[in-house]
C-alpha positions as CSV (number, residue, x, y, z in Angstrom):
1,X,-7.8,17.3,11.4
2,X,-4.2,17.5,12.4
3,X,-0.9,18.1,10.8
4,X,1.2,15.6,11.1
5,X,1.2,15.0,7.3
6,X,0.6,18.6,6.2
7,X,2.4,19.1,3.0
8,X,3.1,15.1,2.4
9,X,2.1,13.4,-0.9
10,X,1.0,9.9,-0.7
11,X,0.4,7.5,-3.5
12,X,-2.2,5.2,-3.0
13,X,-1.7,2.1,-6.0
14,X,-4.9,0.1,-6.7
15,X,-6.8,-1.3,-10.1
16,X,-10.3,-2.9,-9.9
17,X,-10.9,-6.1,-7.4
18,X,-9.4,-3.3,-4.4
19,X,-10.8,-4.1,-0.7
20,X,-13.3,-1.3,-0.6
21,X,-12.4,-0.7,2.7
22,X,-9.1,-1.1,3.0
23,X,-8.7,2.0,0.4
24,X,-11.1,4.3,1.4
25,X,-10.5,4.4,5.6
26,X,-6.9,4.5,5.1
27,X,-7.0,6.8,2.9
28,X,-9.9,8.7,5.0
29,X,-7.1,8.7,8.4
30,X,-3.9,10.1,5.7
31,X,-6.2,13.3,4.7
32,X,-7.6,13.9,8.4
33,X,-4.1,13.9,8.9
34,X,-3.2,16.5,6.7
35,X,-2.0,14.2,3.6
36,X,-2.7,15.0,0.2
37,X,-3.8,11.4,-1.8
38,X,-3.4,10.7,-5.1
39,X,-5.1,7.5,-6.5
40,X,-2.6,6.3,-9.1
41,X,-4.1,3.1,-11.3
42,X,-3.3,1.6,-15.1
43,X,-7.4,2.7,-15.7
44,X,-8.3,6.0,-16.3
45,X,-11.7,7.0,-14.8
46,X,-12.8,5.1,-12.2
47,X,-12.3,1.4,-10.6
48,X,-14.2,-1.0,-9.0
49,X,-14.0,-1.6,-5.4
50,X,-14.7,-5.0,-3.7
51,X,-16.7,-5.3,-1.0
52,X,-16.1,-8.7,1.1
53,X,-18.0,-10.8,-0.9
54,X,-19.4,-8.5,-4.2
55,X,-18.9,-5.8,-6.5
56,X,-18.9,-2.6,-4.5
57,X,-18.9,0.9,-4.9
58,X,-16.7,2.7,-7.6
59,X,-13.5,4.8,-6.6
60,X,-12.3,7.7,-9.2
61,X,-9.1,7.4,-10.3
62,X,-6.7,10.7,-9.7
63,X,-3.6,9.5,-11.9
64,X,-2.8,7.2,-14.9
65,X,0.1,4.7,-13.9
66,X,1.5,6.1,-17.2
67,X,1.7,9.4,-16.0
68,X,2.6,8.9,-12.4
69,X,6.4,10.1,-11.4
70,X,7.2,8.2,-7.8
71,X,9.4,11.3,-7.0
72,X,6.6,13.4,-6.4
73,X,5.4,11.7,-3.8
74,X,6.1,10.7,-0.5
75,X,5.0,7.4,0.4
76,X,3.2,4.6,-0.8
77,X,-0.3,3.1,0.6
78,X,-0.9,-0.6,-1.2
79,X,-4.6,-1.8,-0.4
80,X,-5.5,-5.3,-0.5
81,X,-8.3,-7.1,-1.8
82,X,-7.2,-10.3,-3.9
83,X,-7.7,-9.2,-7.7
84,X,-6.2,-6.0,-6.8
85,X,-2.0,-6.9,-6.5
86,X,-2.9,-10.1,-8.5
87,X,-3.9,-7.9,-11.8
88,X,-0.8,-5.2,-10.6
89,X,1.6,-7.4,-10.2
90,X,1.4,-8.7,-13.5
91,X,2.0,-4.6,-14.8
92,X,5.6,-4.1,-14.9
93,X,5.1,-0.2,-14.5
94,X,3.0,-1.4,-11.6
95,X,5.7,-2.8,-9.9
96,X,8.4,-0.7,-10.8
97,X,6.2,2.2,-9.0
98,X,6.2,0.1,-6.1
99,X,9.7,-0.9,-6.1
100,X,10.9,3.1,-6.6
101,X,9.7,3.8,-3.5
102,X,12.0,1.1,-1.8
103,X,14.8,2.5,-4.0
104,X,14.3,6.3,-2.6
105,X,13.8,4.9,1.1
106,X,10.6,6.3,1.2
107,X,8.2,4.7,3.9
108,X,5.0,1.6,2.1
109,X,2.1,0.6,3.9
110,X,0.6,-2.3,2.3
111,X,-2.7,-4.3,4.5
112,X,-3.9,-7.7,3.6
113,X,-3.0,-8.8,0.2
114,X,-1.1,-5.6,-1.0
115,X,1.7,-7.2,0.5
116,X,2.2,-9.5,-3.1
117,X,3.1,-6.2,-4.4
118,X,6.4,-6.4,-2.2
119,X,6.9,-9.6,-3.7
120,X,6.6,-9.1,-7.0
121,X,8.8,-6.3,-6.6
122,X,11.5,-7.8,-4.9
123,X,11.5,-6.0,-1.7
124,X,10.1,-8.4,0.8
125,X,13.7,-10.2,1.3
126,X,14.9,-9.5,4.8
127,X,11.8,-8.0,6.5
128,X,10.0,-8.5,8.5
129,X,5.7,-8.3,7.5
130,X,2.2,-9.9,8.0
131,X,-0.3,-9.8,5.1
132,X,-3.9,-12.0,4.4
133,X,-2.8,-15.8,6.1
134,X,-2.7,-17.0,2.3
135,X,0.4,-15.1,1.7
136,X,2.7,-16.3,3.9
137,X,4.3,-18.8,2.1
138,X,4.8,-16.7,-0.9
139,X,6.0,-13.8,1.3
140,X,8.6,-16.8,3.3
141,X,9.4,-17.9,-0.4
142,X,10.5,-14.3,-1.3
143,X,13.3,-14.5,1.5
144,X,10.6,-12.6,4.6
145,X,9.6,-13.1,7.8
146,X,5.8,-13.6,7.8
147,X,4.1,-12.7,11.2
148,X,0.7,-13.3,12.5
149,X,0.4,-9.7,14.2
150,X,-2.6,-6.9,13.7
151,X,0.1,-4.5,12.5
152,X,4.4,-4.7,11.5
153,X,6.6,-2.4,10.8
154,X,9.8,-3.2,9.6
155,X,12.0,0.2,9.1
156,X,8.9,1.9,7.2
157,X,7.1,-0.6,5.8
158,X,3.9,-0.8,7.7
159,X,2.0,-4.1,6.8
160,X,-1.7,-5.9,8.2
161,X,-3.7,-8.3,7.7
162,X,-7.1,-7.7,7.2
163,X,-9.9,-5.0,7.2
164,X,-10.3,-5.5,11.0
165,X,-6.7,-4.4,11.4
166,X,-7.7,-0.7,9.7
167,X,-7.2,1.3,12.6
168,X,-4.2,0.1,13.7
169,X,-2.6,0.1,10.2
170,X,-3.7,3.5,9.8
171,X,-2.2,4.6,12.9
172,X,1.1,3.2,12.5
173,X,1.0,4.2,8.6
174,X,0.7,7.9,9.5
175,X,2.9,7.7,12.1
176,X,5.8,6.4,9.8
177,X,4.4,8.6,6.7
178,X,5.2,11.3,9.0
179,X,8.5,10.2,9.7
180,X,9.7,10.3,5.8
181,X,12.4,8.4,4.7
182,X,14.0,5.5,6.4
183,X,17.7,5.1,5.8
184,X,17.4,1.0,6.7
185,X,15.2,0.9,4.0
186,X,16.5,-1.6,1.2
187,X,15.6,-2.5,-2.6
């Protein structure tokens, strides 16, 4: 394990329908790196992960949406998986949580279809990000740049594209994370 998140508290948003995957190995790379996660969803107990194709394993929930205050975290880790954003993007609390991070210039990584997060919250105008190919013209649409590239980063907001993109992500997510706030960051 190393330190280069020691003492860091990272959100992690997600509801059932989340990429399996694309939660837990992130998530897996932020603790080795000394990162404290906090699973923050609108269900209590636990939610259902997706696996490709299926129903996958379960994930327990840390925090209620209701009860979780942005400011005592860090940064933000938005998984894909396509019922994921699509049911939290429809939660106003959802994506106010998401938008507070933007507003404090704290540094989002979002892979595949997290990115409809940024979206919904209004943050994807003027950046520069690459998400699941199917989001591109609703990420172009919201006034971005969508990029066909295994990993973007855009002042701290880390974005990628699919689960094959993992380590990259996860790399360049940690690296930022570590960084803290970005003053180019924007609302």
């Amino acid at each position: 394990m190393s330190d280069a998140l020691k003492n860091k508290r990272i959100a992690i948003l997600a509801t059932d329908g989340v990429e399996y995957v694309e939660l837990v190995e992130p998530r897996k790379a932020l603790e080795r790196a000394g990162a404290k996660t906090e699973l923050i969803s609108p269900k209590d107990g636990k939610i259902k992960g997706w696996n490709h194709t299926d129903w996958g394993d379960s994930i327990s929930v840390d925090v209620n949406l209701k009860s979780a205050d942005p400011n005592n975290y860090d940064a933000l880790m938005l998984p894909g998986g396509v019922m994921n954003p699509d049911h939290l993007r429809q939660d106003p609390a959802a994506v106010q949580f998401v938008r507070s991070f933007f507003e404090a210039h704290k540094p989002v990584a979002a892979i595949c279809h997290g990115p409809w997060m940024l979206v919904e919250a209004g943050v994807a105008s003027g950046r520069t990000l690459t998400s699941w190919p199917s989001l591109k013209t609703d990420i172009r649409n919201a006034g971005g740049q969508w990029v066909d590239q295994e990993v973007v980063n855009d002042h701290g907001l880390v974005t990628s594209r699919k689960p094959d993109d993992i380590p990259a992500f996860s790399k360049k997510m940690i690296e930022e994370f570590g960084e803290g706030k970005h003053k180019a960051q924007h609302a």
